[in-house]
C-alpha positions as CSV (number, residue, x, y, z in Angstrom):
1,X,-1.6,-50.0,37.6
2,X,2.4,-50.6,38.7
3,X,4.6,-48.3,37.8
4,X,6.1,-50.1,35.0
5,X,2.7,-50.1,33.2
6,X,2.4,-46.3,33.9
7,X,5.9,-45.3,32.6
8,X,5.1,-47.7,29.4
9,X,1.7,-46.4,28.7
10,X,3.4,-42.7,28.8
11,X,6.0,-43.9,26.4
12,X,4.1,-45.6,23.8
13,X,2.1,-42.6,23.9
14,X,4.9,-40.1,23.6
15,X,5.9,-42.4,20.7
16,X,2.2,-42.4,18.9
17,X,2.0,-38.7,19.1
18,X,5.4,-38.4,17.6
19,X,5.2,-40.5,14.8
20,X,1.2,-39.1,14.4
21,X,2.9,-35.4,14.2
22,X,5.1,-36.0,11.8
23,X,2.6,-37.9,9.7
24,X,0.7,-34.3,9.8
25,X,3.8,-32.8,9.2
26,X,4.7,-34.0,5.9
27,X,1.5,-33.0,4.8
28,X,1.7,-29.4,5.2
29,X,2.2,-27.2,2.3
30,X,4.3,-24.2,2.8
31,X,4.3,-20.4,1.1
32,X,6.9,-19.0,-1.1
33,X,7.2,-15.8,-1.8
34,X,7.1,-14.7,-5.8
35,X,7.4,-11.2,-6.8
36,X,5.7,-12.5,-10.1
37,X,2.3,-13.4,-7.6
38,X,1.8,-10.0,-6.6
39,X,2.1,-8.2,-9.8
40,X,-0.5,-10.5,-11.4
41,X,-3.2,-9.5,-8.5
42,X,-1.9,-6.0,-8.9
43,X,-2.7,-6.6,-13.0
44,X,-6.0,-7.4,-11.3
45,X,-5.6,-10.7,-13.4
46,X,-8.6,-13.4,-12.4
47,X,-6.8,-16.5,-14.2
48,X,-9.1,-19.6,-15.8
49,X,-7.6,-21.9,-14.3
50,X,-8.2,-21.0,-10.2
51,X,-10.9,-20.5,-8.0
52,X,-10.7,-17.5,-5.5
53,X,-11.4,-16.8,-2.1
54,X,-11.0,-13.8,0.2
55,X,-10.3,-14.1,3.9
56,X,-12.2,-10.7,6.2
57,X,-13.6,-7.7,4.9
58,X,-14.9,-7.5,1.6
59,X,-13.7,-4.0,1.2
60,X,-10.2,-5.1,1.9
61,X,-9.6,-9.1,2.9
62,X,-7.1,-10.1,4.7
63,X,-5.4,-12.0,2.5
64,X,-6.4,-13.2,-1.2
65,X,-6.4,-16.9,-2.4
66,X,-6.1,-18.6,-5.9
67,X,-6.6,-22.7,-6.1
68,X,-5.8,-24.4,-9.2
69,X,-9.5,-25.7,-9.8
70,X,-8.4,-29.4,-9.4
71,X,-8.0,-28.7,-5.9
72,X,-11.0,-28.3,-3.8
73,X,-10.6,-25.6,-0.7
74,X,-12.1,-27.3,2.6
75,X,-12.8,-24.3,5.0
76,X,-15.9,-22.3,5.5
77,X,-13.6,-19.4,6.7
78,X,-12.8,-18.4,2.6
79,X,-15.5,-16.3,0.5
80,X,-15.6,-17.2,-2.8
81,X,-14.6,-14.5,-5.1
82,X,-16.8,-15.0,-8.6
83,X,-15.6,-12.5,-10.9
84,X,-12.1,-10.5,-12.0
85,X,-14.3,-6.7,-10.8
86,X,-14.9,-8.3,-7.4
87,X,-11.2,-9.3,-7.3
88,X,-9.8,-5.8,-8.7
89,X,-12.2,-4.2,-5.7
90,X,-11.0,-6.2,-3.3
91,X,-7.1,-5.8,-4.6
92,X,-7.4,-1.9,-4.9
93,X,-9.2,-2.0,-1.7
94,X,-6.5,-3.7,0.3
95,X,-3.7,-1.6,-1.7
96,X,-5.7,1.7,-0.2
97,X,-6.0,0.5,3.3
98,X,-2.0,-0.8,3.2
99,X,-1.0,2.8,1.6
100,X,-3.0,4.3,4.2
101,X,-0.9,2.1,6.7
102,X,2.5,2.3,5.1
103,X,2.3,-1.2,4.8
104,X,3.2,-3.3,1.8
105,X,1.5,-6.4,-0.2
106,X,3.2,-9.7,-0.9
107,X,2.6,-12.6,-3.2
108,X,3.6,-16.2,-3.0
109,X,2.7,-19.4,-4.5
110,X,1.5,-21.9,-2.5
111,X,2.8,-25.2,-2.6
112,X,1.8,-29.0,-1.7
113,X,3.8,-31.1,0.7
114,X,6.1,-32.1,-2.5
115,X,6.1,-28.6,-3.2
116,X,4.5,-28.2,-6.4
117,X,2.8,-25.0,-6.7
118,X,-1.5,-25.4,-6.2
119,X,-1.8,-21.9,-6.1
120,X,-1.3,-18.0,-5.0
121,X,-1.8,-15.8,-1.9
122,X,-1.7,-12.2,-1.6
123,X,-1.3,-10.1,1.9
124,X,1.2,-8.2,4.1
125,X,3.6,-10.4,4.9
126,X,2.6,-10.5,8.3
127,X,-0.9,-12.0,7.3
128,X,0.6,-15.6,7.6
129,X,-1.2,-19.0,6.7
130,X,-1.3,-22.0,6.8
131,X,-1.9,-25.4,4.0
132,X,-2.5,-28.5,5.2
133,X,-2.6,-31.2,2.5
134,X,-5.8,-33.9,2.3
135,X,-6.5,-37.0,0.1
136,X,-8.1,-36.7,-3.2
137,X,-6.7,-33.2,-3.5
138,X,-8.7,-31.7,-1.3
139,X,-6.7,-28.8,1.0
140,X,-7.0,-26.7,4.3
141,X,-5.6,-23.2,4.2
142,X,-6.1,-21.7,7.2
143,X,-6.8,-17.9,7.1
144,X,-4.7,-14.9,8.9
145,X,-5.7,-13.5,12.0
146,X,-9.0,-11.6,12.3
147,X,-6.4,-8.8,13.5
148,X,-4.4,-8.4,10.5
149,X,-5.3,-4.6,10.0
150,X,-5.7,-3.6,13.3
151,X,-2.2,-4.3,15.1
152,X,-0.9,-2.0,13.2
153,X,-1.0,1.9,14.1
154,X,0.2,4.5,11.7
155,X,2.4,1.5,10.0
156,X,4.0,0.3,13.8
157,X,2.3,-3.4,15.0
158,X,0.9,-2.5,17.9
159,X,2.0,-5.3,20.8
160,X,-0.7,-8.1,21.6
């Protein structure tokens, strides 16, 4: 192959990986925080309308999900959560281990790539995520770290 050939073939794929990445890009979802979020987990309220998943320990996840039901959650990473007692465990069970840590719970909505809200997260806010947007309204949300509890050490994150 002549160098010509070699520096094209680099190129166009320089280009394709470009324009692929921000193909990806604008269907990513993004998180935005809403005081109004966390008080209805900390109501314990387990809303009609949304399916819910928890993310680590059953005795206090990780972080806590709500998907409008349209949508359909593809990960096998999420554990369903089937009914409002399991949530309010799971929500007085994180609040315990956070008060133990001096650490504090956040909501946000969660939002599509034209950022309309498909549903509700609740964590520290260092327990980040991510959504990735699929056809037929099907999503990817991508859990926290496995680590989310344990970086921290008498409410300081430890380094990694």
């Amino acid at each position: 192959m002549s160098r010509f050939a070699k520096i094209f073939a680099v190129s166009a794929l320089a280009v394709l990986l470009t324009l692929t990445g921000c193909a990806s890009f604008k269907m990513r979802g993004s998180f935005a925080p809403d005081r109004d979020v966390a008080r209805a987990f900390e109501r314990f309220e387990f809303r009609d309308d949304m399916n819910y998943y928890s993310s680590g320990s059953d005795a206090y996840p990780n972080a806590l999900l709500g998907l409008k039901k349209e949508y359909t959650l593809e990960s096998d990473l999420w554990k369903k959560v089937e009914t409002a007692a399991t949530l309010k465990d799971m929500v007085q069970g994180m609040q315990k281990k956070t008060g133990e840590m001096m650490l504090g719970l956040h909501g946000s909505r969660i939002l599509d790539n034209e950022g309309n809200p498909i549903g509700i997260w609740y964590a520290i806010l260092s327990a980040k995520g991510s959504v990735v947007m699929k056809d037929g309204k099907r999503v990817v949300v991508y859990t926290p770290d496995t680590d989310t509890y344990l970086r921290y050490d008498q409410g300081k994150p430890r380094d990694k």
